[in-house]
C-alpha positions in Angstrom: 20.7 92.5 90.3 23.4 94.3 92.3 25.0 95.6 89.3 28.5 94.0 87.7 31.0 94.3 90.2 34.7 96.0 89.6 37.9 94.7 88.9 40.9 96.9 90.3 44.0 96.7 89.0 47.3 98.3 90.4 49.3 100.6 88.3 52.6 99.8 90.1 52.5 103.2 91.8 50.5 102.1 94.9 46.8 103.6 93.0 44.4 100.9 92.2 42.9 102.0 88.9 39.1 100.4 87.8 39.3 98.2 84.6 36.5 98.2 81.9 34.7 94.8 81.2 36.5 95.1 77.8 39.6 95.6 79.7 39.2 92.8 82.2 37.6 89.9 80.4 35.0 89.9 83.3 31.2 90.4 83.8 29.2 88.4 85.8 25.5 90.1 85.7 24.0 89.2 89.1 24.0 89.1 92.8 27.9 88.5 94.0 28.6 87.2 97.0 32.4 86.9 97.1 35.3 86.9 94.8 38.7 84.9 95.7 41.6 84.9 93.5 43.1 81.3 93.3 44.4 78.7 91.3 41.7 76.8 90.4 43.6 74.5 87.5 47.6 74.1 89.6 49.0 75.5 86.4 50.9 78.4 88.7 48.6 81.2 87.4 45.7 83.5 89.5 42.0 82.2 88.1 39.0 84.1 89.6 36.6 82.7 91.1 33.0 84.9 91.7 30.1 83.3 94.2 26.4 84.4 93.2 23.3 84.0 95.1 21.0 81.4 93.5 23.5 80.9 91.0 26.5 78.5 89.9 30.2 79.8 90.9 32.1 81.7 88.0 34.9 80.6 87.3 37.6 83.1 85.2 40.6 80.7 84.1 43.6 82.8 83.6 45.5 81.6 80.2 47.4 84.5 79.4 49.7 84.9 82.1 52.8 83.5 82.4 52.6 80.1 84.9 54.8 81.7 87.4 52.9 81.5 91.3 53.7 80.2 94.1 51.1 78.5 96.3 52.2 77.8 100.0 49.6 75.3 102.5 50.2 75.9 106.1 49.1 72.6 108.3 48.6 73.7 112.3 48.1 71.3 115.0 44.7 70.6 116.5 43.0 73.5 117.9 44.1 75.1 114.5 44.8 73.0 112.2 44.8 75.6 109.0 46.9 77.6 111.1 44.2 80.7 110.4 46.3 83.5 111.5 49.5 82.7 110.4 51.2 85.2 108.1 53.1 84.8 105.0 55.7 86.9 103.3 58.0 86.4 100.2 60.7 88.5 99.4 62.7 88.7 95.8 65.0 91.7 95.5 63.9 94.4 96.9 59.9 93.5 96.6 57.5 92.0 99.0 54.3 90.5 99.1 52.1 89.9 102.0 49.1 87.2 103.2 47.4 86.0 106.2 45.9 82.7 106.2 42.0 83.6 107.0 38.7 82.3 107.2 35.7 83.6 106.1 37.2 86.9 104.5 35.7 86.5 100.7 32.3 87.7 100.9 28.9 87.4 102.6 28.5 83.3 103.6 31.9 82.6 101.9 35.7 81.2 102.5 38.4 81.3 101.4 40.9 78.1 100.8 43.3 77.4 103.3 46.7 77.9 101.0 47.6 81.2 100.0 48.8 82.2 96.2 51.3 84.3 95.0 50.8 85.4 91.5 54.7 86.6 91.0 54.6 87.7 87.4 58.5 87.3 85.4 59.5 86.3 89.1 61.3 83.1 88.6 63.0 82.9 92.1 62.3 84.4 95.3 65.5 85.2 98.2 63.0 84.2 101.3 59.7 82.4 102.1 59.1 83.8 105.5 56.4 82.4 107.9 54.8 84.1 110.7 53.3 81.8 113.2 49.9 82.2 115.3 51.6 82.1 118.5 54.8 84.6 116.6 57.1 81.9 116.0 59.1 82.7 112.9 60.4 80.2 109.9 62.3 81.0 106.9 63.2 79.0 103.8 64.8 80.0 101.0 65.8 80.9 97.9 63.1 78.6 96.3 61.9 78.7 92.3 58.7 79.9 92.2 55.8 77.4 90.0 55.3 75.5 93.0 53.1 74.4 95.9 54.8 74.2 99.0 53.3 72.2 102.2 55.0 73.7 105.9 53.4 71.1 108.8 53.6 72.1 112.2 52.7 75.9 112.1 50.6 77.0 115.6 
């Protein structure tokens, strides 16, 4: 086996500090091949989900957390139609969060979905939903409530 892996957790300071299995809830003996944080369930929290070789997928379901995410799918046209490139930033207050829509950025013969997830913690509104196009085109929406999936169509 390649050992157990590690979860790293942020301290709010900008240091990522290593979490104990007792701490984290997770061990998953075996060969990993990728990791993606997601929401498995739609009920607005981050689940884990850990790939192994020769093995069924893991699958951590978060139930402590509070249901407060924010999922956002991005439809592109034809030559790109997961829009795979396309950036997405929320903003509530004076915080930010950051993702790019990619493919094939989880692990070794892995992907990740095409929707991107913002676990937002006591967040219960963000100011702007901001969306970076492939070619650089730039669309804004907001203020939205967070717990809830979002579909933008059209995004090249």
């Amino acid at each position: 086996d390649a050992g157990r892996g590690v979860l790293l957790l942020g301290n709010g300071e900008g240091e990522l500090v290593a979490a104990t299995p007792a701490m984290s809830g997770f061990l998953v003996p075996g060969e990993g091949r990728g990791v993606a944080a997601c929401d498995a369930d739609h009920d607005g929290r981050l689940d884990v989900a850990v790939a192994l070789h020769g093995r069924r997928l893991a699958l951590f379901r978060n139930q402590g957390a509070p249901p407060r995410g924010l999922r956002v799918r991005l439809v592109g046209g034809k030559a790109n139609p997961d829009a795979i490139g396309a950036q997405v930033i929320v903003r509530a207050g004076e915080r930010q969060w950051w993702r790019m829509v990619s493919a094939g950025s989880t692990g070794f013969a892995s992907s990740g979905p095409p929707e991107v997830h913002f676990g937002l913690g006591p967040i219960t509104e963000i100011d702007e939903l901001e969306i970076v196009c492939p070619d650089g085109r730039r669309l804004s929406l907001g203020p939205l409530p967070v717990k809830r999936r979002i579909e933008i169509d059209r995004v090249r």
